[in-house]
KEZA-840113 format. One record per residue (C-alpha): residue in one letter; residue number from 0; x, y, z. Coordinates in steps of 0.05 Angstrom, whole numbers. Example, Ala and Ser with C-alpha at 12.3 -4.5 7.8 and 13.67 -1.06 7.14 Angstrom:
<kolses>
KOLSE code pos      X      Y      Z
KOLSE    A   0    246    -90    156
KOLSE    S   1    273    -21    143
</kolses>
This chain:
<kolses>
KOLSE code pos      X      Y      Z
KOLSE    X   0    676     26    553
KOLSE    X   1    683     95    584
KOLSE    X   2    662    165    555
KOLSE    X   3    734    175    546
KOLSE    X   4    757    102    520
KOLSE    X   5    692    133    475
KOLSE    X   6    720    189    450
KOLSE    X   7    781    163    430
KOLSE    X   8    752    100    396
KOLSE    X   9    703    153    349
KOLSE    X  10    777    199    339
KOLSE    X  11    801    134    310
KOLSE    X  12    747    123    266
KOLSE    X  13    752    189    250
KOLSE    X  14    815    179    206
KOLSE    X  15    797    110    176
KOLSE    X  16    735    143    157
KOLSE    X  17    759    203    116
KOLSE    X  18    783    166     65
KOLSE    X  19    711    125     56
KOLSE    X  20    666    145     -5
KOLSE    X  21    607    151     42
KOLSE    X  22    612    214     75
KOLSE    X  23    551    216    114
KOLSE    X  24    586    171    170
KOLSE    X  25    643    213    169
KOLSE    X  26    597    275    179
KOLSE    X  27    563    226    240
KOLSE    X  28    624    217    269
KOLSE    X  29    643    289    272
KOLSE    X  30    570    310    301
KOLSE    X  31    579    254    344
KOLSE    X  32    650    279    376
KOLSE    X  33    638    350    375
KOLSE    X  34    564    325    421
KOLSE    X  35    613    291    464
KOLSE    X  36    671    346    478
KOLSE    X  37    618    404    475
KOLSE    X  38    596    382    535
KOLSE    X  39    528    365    502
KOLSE    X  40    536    294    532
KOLSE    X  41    553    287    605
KOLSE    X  42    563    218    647
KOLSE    X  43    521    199    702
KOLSE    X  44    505    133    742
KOLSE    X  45    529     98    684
KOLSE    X  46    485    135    630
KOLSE    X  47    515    189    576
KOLSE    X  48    453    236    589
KOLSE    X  49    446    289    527
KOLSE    X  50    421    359    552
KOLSE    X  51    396    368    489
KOLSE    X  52    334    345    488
KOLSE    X  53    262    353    444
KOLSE    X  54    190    341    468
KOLSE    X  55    190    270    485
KOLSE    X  56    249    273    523
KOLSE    X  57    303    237    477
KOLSE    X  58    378    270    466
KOLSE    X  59    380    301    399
KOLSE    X  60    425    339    351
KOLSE    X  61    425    360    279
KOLSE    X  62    450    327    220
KOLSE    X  63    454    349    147
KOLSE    X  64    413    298    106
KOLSE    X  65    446    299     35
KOLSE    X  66    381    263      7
KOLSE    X  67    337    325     23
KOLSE    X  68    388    377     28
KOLSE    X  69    381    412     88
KOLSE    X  70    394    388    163
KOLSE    X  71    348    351    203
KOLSE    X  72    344    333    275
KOLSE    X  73    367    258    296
KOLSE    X  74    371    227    355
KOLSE    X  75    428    220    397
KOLSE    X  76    415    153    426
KOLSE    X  77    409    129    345
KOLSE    X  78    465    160    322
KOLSE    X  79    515    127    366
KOLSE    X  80    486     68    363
KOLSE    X  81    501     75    278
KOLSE    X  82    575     88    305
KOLSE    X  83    575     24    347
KOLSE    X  84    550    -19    291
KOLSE    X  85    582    -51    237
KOLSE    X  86    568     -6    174
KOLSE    X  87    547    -64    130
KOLSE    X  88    494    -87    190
KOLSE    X  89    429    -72    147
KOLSE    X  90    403    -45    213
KOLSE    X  91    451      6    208
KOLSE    X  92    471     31    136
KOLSE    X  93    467     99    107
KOLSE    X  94    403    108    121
KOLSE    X  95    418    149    188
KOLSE    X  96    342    182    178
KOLSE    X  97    280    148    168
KOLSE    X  98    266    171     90
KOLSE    X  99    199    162     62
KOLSE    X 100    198    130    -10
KOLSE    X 101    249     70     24
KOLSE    X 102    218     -9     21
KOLSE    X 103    276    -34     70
KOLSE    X 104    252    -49    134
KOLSE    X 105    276     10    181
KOLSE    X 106    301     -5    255
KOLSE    X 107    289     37    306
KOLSE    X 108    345     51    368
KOLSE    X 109    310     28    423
KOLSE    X 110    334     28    498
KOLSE    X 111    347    -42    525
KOLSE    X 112    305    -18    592
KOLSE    X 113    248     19    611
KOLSE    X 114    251    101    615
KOLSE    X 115    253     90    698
KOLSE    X 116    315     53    687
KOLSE    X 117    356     73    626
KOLSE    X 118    329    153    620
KOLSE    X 119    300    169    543
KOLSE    X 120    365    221    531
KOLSE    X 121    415    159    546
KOLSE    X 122    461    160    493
KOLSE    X 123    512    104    504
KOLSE    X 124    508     51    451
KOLSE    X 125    515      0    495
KOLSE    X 126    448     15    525
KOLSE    X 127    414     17    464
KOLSE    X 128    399    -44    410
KOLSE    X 129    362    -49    344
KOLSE    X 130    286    -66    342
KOLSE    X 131    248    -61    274
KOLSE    X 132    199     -7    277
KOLSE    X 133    132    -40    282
KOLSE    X 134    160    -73    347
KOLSE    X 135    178    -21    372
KOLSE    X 136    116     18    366
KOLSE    X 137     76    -37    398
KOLSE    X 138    117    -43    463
KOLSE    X 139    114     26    459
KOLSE    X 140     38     29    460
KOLSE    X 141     39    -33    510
KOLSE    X 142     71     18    561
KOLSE    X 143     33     63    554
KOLSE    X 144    -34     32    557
KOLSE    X 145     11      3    629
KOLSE    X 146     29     71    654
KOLSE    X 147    -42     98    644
KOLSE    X 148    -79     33    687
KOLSE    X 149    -31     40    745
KOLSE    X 150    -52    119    752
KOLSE    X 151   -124     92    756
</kolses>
């Protein structure tokens, strides 16, 4: 799918979605739009790279979390991948942020390749699958523990 095919698929949603009782994917699919025609998320060699970025290099934005009442920065890469899913996928419900308190297993968006290949602010949803969090950590760690033996 294309950044515009996209674009047009979330505007679709969009109107289905207004007239859902859970408004915090309507709200995601508004962020997730405006990120797209802003010019927040640009298309190169097959990525969607956000220019938004934090510390550890992953595309962000903000999203109002009705839970703790003020917004809170998400990642990009997570959020569309939410879009992409089916809503009742446990992997993807309402919980868009990682809440404290919560016994559900949480999933983490995780990029199907390496940060060489697929670049950490790659948004596209298609690049992206769900991995429960404690997985995700430890192939986390694994590369690092990698990345640090090949610069000795």
């Amino acid at each position: 799918m294309t950044r515009k095919e996209w674009l047009s698929w979330l505007r679709l949603q969009m109107c289905f979605e207004q007239f859902d009782e859970h408004k915090m994917r309507t709200y995601a699919l508004e962020k997730a739009i405006e990120a797209m025609e802003s010019g927040l998320v640009i298309e190169h060699k097959g990525h969607w790279l956000c220019i938004n970025v934090n510390t550890s290099d992953y595309g962000y934005t903000s999203m109002y979390d009705p839970y703790k009442k003020y917004s809170r920065s998400i990642s990009l890469h997570r959020l569309m991948l939410c879009l992409n899913t089916d809503p009742d996928n446990p992997c993807a419900t309402r919980y868009w942020i990682k809440q404290a308190g919560r016994t559900e297993q949480f999933f983490d968006a995780a990029h199907k390749s390496p940060p060489e290949i697929c670049p950490r602010n790659c948004c596209k949803p298609t690049h992206c699958f769900w991995e429960p969090h404690p997985d995700n950590c430890t192939e986390r760690e694994a590369r690092k523990k990698a990345k640090k033996k090949s610069i000795l």
